[in-house]
C-alpha positions in Angstrom: -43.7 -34.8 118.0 -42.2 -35.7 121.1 -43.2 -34.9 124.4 -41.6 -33.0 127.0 -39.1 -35.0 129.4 -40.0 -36.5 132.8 -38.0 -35.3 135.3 -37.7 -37.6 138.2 -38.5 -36.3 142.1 -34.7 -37.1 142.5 -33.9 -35.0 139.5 -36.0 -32.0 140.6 -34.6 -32.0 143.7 -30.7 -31.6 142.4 -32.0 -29.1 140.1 -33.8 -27.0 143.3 -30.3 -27.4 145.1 -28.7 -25.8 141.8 -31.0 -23.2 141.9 -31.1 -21.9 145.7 -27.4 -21.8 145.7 -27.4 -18.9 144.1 -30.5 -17.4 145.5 -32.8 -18.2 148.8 -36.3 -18.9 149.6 -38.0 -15.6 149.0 -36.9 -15.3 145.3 -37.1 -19.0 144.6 -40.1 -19.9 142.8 -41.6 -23.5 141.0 -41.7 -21.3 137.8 -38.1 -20.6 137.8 -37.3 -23.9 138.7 -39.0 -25.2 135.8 -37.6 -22.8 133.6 -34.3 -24.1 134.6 -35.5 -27.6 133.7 -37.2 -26.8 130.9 -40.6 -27.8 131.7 -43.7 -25.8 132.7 -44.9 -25.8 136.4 -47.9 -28.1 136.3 -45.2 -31.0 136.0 -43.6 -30.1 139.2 -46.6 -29.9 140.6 -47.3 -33.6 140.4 -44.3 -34.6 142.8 -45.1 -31.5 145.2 -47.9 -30.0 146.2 -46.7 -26.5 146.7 -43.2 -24.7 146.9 -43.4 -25.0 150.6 -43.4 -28.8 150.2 -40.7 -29.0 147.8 -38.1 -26.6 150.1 -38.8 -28.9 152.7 -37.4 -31.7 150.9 -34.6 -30.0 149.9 -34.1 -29.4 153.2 -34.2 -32.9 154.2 -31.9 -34.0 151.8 -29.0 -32.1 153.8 -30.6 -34.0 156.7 -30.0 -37.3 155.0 -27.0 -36.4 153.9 -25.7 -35.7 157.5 -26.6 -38.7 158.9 -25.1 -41.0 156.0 -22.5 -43.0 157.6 -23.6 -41.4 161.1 -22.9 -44.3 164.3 -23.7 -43.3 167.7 -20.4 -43.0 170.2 -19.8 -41.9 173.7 -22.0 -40.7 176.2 -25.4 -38.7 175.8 -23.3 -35.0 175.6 -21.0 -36.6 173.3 -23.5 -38.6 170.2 -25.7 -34.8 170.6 -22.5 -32.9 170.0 -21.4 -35.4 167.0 -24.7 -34.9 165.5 -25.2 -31.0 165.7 -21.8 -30.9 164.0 -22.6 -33.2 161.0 -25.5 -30.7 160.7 -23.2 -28.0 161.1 -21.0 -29.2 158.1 -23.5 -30.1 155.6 -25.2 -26.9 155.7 -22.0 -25.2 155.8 -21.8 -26.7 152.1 -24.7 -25.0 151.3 -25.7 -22.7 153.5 -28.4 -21.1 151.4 -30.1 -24.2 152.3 -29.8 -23.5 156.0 -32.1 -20.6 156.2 -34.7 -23.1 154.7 -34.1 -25.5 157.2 -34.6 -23.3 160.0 -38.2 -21.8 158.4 -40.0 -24.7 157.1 -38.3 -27.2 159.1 -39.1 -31.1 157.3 -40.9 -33.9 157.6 -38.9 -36.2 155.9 -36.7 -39.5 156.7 -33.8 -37.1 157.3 -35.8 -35.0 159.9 -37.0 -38.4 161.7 -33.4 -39.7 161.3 -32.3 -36.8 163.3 -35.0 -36.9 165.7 -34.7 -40.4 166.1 -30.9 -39.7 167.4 -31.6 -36.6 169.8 -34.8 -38.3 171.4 -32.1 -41.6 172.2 -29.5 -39.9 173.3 -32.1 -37.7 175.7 -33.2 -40.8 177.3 -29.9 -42.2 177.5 -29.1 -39.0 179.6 -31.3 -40.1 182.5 -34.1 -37.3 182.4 -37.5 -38.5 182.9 -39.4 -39.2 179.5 -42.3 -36.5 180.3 -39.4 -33.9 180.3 -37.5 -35.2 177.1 -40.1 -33.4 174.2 -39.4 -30.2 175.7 -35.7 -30.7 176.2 -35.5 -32.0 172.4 -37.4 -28.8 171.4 -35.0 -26.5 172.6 -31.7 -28.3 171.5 -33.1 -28.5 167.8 -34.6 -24.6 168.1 -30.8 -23.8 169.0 -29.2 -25.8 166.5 -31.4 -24.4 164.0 -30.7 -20.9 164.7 -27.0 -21.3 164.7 -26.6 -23.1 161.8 -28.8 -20.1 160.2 -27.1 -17.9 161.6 -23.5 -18.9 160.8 -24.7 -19.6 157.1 -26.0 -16.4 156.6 -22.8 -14.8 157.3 -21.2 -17.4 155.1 -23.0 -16.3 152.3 -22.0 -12.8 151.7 -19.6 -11.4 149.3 -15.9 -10.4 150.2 -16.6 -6.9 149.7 -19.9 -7.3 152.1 -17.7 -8.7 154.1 -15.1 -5.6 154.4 -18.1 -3.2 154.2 -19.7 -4.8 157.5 -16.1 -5.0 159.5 -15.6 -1.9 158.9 -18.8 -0.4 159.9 -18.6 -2.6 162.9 -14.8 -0.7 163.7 -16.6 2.5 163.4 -19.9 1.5 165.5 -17.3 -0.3 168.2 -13.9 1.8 168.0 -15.9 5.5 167.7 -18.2 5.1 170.5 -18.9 7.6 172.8 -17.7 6.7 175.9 -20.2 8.7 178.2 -23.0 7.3 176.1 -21.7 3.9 176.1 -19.5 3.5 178.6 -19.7 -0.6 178.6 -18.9 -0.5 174.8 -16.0 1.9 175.1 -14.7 -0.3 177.9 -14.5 -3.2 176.1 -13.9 -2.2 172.1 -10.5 -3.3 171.7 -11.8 -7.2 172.8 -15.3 -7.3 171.4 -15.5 -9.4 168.4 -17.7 -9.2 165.2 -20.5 -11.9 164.9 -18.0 -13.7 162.3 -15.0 -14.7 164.6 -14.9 -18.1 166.0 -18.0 -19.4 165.2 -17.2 -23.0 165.9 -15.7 -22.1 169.1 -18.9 -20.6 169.6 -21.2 -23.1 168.4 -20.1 -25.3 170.7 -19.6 -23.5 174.0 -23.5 -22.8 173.3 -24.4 -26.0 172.7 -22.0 -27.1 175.6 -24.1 -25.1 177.7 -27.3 -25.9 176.8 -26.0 -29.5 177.5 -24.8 -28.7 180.9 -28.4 -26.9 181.9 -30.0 -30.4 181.1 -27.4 -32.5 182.8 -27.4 -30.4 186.3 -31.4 -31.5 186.2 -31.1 -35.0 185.6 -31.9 -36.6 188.8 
């Protein structure tokens, strides 16, 4: 009789992709995953350790991905922008993956790819190296949490969508003024967390970027 198929690291990987497309970290499992191959989980368990491990490098695929073709250009502001978008689009292809990202972070050649790039362009900046780790620490903590963020909106239904605008219209539009006066002030211009996010994404990261450039000496 023959035996069961060997999947490939490469393989199991695309097939953990599939799979957390249509659900996320908490309800993924290495037993579903090798239901969905077709294998039983002491397989799996020969190319990772653990789930944790194997999120991770599904994680750092997206990394890899976003640096394929990357080439540093312009000035320090400008190769950190280019990179936090690339990030930005790839997990915006599969923004389940985002969350993941953000939570168990990697440790793979996509991770060191990207670190490689923020560390350069840091010391291309100007700033002392003792003050670089710490500067590179905050850029990829915000990055992180945007790209999280902005996923997680991404990923809810239509009608989720139309369920949360209008409680938001409610919550701003029906506030009591002498309870909230600020609110009531300003309801007919606040926005919901989902408008503009790129516009967003960027005046934060633009300002982030301007806070280490006014230190540089």
């Amino acid at each position: 009789m023959a035996g069961r198929r060997r999947w490939s690291t490469e393989e199991i990987l695309d097939a953990a992709a599939e799979l957390l497309r249509t659900s996320d970290a908490e309800s993924f499992s290495v037993r579903k995953l090798a239901a969905a191959l077709g294998t039983d989980s002491s397989s799996l368990y020969r190319h990772f350790r653990n789930k944790t491990e194997l999120l991770r490098a599904v994680a750092d695929r997206i990394l890899m991905a976003a640096m394929d073709g990357y080439h540093p250009e312009g000035d320090w502001k400008q190769r950190i922008t280019a990179l936090a978008l690339r990030l930005r689009e790839a997990f915006g292809r599969q923004p389940q993956l985002a969350a993941i990202w953000g939570r168990y972070a990697s440790g793979g050649s996509g991770s060191r790819l990207v670190m490689e790039e923020v560390l350069q362009a840091l010391r291309a900046s100007g700033l002392p190296d003792e003050e670089i780790p710490a500067r590179y620490h905050r850029i990829v903590i915000l990055l992180a949490a945007l790209i999280a963020s902005e996923a997680g909106v991404s990923t809810i239904t239509p009608k989720e969508y139309e369920q949360g605008m209008e409680l938001f219209r409610v919550a701003v539009l029906g506030a009591d003024p002498e309870r909230f006066p600020a609110l009531a002030h300003f309801a007919r211009e606040v926005r919901p967390l989902g408008a503009d996010r790129r516009a967003a994404f960027e005046d934060i990261l633009a300002a982030q970027l301007a806070h280490i450039e006014a230190d540089i000496p």
